[in-house]
C-alpha positions in Angstrom: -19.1 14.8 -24.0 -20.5 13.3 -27.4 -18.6 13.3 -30.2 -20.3 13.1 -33.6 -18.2 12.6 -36.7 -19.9 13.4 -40.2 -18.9 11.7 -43.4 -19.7 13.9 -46.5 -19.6 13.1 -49.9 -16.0 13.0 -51.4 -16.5 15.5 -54.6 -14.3 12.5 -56.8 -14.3 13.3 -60.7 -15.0 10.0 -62.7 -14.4 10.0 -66.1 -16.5 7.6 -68.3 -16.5 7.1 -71.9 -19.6 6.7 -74.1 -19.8 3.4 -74.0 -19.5 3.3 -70.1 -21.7 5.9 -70.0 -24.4 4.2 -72.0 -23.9 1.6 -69.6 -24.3 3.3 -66.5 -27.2 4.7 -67.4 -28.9 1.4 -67.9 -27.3 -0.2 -64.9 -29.3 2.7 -62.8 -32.6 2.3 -65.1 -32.5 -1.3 -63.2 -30.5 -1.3 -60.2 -33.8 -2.5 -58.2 -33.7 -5.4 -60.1 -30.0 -6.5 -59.7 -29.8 -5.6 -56.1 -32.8 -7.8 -55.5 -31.0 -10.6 -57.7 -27.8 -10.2 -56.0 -29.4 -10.3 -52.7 -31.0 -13.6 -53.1 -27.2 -14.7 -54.2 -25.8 -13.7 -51.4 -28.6 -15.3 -49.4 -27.3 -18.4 -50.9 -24.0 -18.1 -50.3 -22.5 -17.5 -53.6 -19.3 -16.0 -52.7 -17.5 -17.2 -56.2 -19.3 -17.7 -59.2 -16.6 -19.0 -61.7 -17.5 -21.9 -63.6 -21.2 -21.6 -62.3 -24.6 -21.6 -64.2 -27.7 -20.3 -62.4 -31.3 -20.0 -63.9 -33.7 -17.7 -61.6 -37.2 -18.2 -62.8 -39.5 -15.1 -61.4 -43.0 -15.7 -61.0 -46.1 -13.2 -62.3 -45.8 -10.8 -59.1 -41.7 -10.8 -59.8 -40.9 -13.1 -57.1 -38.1 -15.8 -57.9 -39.9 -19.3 -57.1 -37.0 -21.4 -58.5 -33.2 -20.9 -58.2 -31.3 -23.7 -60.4 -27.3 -23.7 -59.4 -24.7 -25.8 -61.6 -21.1 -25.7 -60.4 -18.6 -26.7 -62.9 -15.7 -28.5 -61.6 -13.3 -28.4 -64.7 -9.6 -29.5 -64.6 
């Protein structure tokens, strides 16, 4: 016997304001481009990024070529 279990889409209200909104409608405009980025993060293993500076520079074709990582260790 198989047993095959579907998982639909919950039909959840979200209320936004106009700000949020604005927001999310730029966050999906580029989505591609932070998944990508926070991909390669998590490639590196940044699991907590408090106190951290990171430069990406991204070549011609949109490739990053250089990742710069600064931890600061403040007391």
């Amino acid at each position: 016997m198989k047993i095959i279990i579907e998982q639909k889409p919950a039909n959840t209200p979200v209320y936004l304001t106009p700000d949020e909104v604005l927001l999310f409608i730029e966050f999906k405009r580029n989505y591609k481009i932070v998944a990508y980025i926070l991909g390669f993060m998590e490639s590196l293993h940044l699991e907590d990024m408090r106190e951290t500076n990171v430069v990406l520079d991204i070549d011609k074709t949109g490739i990053i070529s250089h990742a710069a990582i600064t931890k600061h260790f403040r007391s």
